[in-house]
C-alpha positions in Angstrom: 62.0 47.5 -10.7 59.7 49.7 -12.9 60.9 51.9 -15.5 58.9 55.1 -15.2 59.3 57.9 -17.3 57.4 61.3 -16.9 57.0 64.1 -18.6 55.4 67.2 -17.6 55.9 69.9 -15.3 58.5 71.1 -12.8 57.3 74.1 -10.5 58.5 75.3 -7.2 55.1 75.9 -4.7 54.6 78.9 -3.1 52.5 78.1 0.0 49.9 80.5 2.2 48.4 78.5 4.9 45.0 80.5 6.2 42.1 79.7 8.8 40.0 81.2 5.3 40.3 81.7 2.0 39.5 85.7 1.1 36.4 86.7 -1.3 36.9 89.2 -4.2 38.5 92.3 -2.4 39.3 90.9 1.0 42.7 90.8 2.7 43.2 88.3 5.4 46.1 87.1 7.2 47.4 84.3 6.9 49.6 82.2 9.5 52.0 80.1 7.1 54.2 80.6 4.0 56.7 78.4 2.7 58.0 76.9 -0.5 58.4 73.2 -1.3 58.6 71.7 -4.8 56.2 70.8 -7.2 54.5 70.7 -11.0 52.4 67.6 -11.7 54.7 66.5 -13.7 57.7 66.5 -11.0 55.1 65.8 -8.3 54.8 61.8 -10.2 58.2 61.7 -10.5 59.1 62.0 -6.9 56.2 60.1 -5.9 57.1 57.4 -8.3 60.7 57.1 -7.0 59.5 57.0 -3.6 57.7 53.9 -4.7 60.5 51.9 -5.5 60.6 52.6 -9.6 63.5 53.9 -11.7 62.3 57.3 -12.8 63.7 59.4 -15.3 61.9 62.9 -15.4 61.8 64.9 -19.3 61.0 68.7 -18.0 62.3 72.2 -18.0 63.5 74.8 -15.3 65.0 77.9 -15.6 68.5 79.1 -14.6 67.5 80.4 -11.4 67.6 80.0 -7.1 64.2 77.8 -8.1 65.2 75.8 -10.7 68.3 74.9 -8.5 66.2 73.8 -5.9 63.9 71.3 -7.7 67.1 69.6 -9.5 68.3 69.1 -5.9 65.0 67.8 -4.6 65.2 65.5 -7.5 68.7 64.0 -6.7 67.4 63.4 -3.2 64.6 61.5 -4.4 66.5 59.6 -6.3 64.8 60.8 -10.0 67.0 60.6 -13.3 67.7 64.0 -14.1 69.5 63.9 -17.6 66.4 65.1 -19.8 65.6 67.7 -17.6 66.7 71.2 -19.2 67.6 74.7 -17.7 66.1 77.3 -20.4 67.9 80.8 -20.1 64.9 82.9 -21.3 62.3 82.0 -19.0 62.0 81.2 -14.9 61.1 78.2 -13.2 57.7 77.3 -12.9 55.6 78.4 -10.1 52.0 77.8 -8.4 50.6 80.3 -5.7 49.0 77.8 -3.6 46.4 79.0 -0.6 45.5 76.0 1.6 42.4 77.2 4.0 39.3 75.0 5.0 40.6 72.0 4.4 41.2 72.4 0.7 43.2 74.1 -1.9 43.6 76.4 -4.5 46.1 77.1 -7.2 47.5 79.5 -10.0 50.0 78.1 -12.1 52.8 80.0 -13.7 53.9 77.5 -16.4 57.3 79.6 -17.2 59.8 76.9 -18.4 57.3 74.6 -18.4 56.0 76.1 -22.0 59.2 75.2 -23.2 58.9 71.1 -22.7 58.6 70.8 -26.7 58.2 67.8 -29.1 62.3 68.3 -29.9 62.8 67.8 -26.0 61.2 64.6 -25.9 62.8 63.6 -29.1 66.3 64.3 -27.5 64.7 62.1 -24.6 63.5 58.9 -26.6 65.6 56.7 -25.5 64.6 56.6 -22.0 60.9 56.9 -23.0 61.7 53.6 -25.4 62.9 51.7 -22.5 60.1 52.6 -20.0 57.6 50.5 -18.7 55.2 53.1 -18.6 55.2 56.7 -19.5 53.4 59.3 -17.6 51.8 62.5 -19.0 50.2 66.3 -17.8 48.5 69.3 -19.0 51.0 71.7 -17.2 53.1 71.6 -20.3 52.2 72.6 -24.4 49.4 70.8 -25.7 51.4 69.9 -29.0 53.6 68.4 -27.0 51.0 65.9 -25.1 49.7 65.3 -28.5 53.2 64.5 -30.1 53.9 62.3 -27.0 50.9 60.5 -27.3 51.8 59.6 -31.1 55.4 58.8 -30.0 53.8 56.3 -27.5 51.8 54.7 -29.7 54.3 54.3 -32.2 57.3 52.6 -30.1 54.3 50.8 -28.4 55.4 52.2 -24.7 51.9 52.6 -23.1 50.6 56.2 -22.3 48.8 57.5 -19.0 47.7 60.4 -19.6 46.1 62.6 -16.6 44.8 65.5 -18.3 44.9 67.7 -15.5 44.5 71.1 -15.5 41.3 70.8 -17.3 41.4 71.6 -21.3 39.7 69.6 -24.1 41.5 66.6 -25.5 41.0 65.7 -29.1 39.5 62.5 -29.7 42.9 60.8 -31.7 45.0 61.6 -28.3 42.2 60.1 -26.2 42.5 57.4 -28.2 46.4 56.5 -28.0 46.5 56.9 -24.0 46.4 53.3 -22.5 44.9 55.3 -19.4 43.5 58.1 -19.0 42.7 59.4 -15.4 40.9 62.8 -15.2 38.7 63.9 -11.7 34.9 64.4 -11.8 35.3 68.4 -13.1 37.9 67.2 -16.0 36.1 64.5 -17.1 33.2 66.7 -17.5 35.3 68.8 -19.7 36.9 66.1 -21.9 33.3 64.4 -22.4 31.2 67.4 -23.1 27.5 66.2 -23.3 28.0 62.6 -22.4 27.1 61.5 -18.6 29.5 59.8 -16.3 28.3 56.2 -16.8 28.5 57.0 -21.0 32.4 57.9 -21.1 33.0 55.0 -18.8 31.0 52.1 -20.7 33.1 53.8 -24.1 36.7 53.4 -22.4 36.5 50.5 -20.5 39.7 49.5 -18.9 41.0 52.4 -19.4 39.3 55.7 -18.3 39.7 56.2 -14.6 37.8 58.9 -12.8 38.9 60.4 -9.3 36.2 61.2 -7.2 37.9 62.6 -4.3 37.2 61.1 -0.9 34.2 58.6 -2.9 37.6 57.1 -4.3 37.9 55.7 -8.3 35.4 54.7 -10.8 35.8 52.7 -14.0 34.1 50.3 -15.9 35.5 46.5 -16.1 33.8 45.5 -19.2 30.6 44.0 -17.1 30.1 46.8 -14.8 30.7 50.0 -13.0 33.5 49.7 -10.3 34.0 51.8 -7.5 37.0 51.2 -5.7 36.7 53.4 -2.4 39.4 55.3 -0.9 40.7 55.2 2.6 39.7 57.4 5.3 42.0 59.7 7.0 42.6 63.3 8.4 43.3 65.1 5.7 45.8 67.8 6.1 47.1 69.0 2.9 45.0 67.3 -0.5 47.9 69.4 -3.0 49.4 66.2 -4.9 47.2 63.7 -3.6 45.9 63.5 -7.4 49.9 63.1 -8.5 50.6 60.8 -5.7 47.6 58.4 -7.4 48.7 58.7 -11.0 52.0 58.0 -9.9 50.9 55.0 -7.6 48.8 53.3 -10.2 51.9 53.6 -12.6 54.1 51.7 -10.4 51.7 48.8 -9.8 50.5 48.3 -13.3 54.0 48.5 -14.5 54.9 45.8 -12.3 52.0 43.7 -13.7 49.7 44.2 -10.9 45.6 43.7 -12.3 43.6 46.6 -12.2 42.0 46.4 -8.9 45.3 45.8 -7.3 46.7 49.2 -8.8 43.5 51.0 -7.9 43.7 49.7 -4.5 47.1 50.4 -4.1 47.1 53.8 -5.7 44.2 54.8 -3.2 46.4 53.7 -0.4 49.3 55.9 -1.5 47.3 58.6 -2.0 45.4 58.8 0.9 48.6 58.4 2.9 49.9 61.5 0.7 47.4 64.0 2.2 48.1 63.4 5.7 51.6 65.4 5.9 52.2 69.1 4.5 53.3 69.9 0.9 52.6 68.0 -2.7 55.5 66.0 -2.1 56.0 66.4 1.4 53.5 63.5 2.4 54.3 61.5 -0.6 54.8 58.1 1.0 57.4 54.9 0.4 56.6 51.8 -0.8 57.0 50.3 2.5 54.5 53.0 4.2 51.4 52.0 1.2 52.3 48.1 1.5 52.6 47.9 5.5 49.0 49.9 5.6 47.4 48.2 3.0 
């Protein structure tokens, strides 16, 4: 079994289901609302779980209905909840979520999430020392990726870090990730004046962008790979993104090659989209393997 550990963000999602999304000034009515949890960071740690590794999640909630609800959602899931702390001063992450036209769109209320510091994840280093793999967001302080990605590098516990939401990365924490996965739109942001093909050919083996329904390009070393996703209905695309950085955790954890842990983390999250919620369609190990 894996040892995953994650740290990022934990966020209850507030969901508006509409035929359309409205323009500047426009009220239209939706038919759905409900709230599920979510926060990239808990969104891999579910998925991860569900994937048949031992997760521990390093996060903060606050002391509130929310908070409450996501540490329950993470007991079901069967997530290690001992470095997860309730902060007093601030509420439980949120993101206001509007699914219309077959896509999504998001604002984030970080909340406790802005208080995942470098002393949290140095209360937490003993589970991040025995990981196989530790997984890493934006949703949370960017001195606190950066420390992380040191404290990786130092205890030699490799780093994948999916720098998602989109914000500029220096070059010394680019350099400590053992993988870095951003989508088409981040990548643009983290490699400012350099083309696709350039960032790939200078992190090969390691950079891995998400092109949506094209599926995942990197560079082996010899040439460009793209590794397709599957076709399927989508119904609801929130966490597919999580659902893929968790997948390719798992499987390279477990020693699979590179184009195994593509392939399989495609799989998973193509099967992710088909169901409501981030980590409502988040599938099990048996689900990827039996449809792969």
């Amino acid at each position: 079994m894996a040892k995953i550990c994650v740290i990022g963000s934990c966020s209850m999602d507030l969901v508006v289901t509409a035929s359309k999304r409205p323009q500047v000034g426009e009220t239209v009515l939706g038919d759905r609302f409900t709230t599920v949890p979510g926060g990239k960071g808990a969104n891999q740690a579910v998925a991860a779980a569900r994937l048949g590794a031992e997760v521990t999640m390093i996060g903060c909630i606050g002391d509130d209905f929310y908070g409450n609800a996501i540490m329950d959602n993470f007991k079901r899931n069967g997530v290690i909840t001992t470095n997860v702390e309730p902060v007093t001063h601030a509420e439980s992450g949120t993101a206001h979520i509007v699914l219309a036209e077959g896509d999504n769109s998001i604002i984030v209320v970080k909340g406790a999430n802005d208080h995942v510091t470098p002393a949290l994840v140095e209360r937490a280093l003993n589970a991040i020392r025995s990981a196989d793999m530790v997984l890493v967001q934006q949703e949370i302080p960017e001195e606190t990726v950066s420390y992380v990605s040191s404290l990786c590098q130092r205890i030699n516990v490799p780093l994948l870090l999916n720098p998602a939401p989109a914000r500029p990365l220096s070059e010394a924490v680019i350099e400590k990730a053992a993988y870095l996965t951003p989508n088409e739109h981040e990548c643009s942001i983290l490699f400012s004046g350099m083309d696709k093909a350039e960032a790939l050919r200078k992190f090969p083996g390691k950079l891995f962008i998400t092109e949506g329904s094209s599926g995942v390009r990197y560079y082996d070393g010899e040439r460009e790979v793209l590794v397709p996703t599957y076709k399927v209905e989508a119904i609801d695309t929130t966490g597919a993104g999580d659902t893929f950085n968790a997948a390719f955790a798992v499987a390279l954890a477990e020693g699979s090659s590179i184009p195994d842990s593509v392939k399989f983390a495609n799989r998973a999250a193509s099967l992710s989209v088909t169901k409501f919620g981030a980590q409502g369609g988040m599938p099990m190990r048996a689900e990827v393997e039996e449809s792969l």
